[in-house]
RONU-109186 format. One line per 2 residues: number of its first residue (from 1); their letters; for each residue x, y, z of N, C-alpha, C. Coordinates in Angstrom, 1 decimal, padded with zeros to 4 digits, always signed. Example, Ala and Ser with C-alpha at 12.3 -4.5 7.8 and 13.67 -1.06 7.14 Angstrom:
<rs>
1	as	+013.2/-005.7/+007.8/+012.3/-004.5/+007.8/+013.2/-003.3/+007.8  +012.8/-002.2/+007.1/+013.7/-001.1/+007.1/+012.9/+000.0/+007.9
</rs>
This chain:
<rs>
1	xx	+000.8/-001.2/+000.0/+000.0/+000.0/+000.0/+000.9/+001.2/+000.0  +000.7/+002.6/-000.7/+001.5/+003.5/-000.6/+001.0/+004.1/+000.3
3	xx	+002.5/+005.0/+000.9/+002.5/+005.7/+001.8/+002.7/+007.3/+001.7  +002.1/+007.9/+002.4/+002.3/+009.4/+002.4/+003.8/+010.0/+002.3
5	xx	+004.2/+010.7/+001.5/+005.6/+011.7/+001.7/+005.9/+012.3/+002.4  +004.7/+013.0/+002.9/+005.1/+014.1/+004.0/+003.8/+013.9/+005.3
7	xx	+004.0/+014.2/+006.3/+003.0/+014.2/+007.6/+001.9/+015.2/+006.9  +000.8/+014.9/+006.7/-000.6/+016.2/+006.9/-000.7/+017.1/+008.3
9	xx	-000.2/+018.3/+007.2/-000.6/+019.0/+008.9/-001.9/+019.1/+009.5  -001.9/+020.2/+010.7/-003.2/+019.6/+011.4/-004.1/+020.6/+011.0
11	xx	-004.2/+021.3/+009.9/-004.6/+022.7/+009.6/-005.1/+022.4/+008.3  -004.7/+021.5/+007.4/-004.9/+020.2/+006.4/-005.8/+019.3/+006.5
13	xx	-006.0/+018.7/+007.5/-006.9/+017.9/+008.2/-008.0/+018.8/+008.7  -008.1/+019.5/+009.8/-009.3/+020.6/+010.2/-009.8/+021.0/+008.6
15	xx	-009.6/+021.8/+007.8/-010.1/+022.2/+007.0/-011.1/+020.9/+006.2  -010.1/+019.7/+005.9/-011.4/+018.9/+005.6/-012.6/+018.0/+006.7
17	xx	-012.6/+018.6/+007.6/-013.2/+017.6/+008.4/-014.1/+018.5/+008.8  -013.6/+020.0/+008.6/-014.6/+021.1/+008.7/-015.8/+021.4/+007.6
19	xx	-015.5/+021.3/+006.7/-016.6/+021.2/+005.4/-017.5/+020.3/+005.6  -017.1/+018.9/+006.7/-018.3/+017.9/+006.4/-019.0/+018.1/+008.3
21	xx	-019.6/+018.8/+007.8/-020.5/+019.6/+008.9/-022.3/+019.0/+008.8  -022.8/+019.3/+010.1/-024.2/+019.4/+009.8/-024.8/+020.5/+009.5
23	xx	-026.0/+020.2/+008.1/-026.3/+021.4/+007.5/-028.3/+020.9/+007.9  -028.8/+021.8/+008.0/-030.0/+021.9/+008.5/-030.8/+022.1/+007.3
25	xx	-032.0/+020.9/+006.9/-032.9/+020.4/+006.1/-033.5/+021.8/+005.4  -033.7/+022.0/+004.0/-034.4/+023.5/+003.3/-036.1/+023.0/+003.4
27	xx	-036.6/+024.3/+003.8/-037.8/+024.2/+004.4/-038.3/+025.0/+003.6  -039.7/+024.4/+003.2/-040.8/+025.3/+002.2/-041.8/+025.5/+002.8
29	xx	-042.1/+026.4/+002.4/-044.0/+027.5/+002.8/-044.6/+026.5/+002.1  -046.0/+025.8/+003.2/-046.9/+025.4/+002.2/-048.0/+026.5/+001.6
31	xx	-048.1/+026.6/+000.7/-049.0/+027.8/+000.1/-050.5/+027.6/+000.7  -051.2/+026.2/+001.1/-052.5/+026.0/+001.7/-052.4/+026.8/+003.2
33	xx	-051.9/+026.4/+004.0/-052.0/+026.3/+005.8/-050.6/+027.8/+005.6  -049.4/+027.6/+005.4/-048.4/+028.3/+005.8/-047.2/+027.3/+006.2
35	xx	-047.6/+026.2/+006.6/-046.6/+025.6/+007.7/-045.4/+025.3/+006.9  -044.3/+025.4/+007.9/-042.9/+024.9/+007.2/-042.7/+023.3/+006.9
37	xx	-042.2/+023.1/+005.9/-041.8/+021.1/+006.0/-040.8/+021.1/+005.0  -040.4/+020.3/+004.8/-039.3/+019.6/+004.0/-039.4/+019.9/+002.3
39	xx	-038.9/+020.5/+001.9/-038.6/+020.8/+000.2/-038.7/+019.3/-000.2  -039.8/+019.1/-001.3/-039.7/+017.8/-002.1/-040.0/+016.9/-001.4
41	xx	-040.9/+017.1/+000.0/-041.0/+015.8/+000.7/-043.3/+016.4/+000.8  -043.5/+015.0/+001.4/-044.9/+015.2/+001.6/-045.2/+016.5/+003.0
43	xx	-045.7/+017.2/+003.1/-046.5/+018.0/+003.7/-046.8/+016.6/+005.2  -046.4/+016.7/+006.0/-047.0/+016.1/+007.4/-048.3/+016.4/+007.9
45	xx	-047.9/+017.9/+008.0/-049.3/+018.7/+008.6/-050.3/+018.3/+008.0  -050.6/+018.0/+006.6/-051.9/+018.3/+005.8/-051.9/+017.4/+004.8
47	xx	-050.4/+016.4/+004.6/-050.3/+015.6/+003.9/-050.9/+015.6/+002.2  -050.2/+016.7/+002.5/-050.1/+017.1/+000.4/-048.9/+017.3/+000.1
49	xx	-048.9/+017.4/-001.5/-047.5/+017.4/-002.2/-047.6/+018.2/-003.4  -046.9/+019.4/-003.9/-047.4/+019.8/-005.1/-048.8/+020.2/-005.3
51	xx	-049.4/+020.3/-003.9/-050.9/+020.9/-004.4/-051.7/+020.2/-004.4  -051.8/+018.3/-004.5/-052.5/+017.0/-004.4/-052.7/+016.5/-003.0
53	xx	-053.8/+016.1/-003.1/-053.3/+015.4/-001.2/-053.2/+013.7/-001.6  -051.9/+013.7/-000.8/-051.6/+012.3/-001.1/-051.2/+011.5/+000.1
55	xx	-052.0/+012.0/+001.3/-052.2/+011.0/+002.2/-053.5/+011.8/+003.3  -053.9/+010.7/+003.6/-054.9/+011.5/+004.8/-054.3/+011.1/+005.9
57	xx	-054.4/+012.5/+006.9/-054.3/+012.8/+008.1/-055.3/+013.4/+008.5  -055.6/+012.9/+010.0/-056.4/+013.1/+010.7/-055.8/+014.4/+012.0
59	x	-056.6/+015.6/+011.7/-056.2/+016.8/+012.4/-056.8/+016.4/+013.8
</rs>
């Protein structure tokens, strides 16, 4: 297996370990109710998608 040339410094390392962060889910207006949910996911609240309702929930 090859081996490295030189030691990675530690400033080398931070920098990538820094990029892989947690990033917090993008949230869409539903245009019916208002409520926030998930981009491209089903509506929880009211259980629509694109303006269809494609599951029933019971409020």
């Amino acid at each position: 297996m090859a081996q490295p040339k030189r030691k990675q410094s530690k400033q080398r390392s931070r920098k990538r370990r820094g990029s892989i962060q947690f990033k917090l889910p993008h949230l869409a207006k539903d245009p019916q109710d208002g409520t926030m949910h998930r981009a491209h996911c089903v509506n929880p609240a009211n259980g629509t998608y694109r303006g269809r309702q494609v599951l029933d929930v019971e409020v």
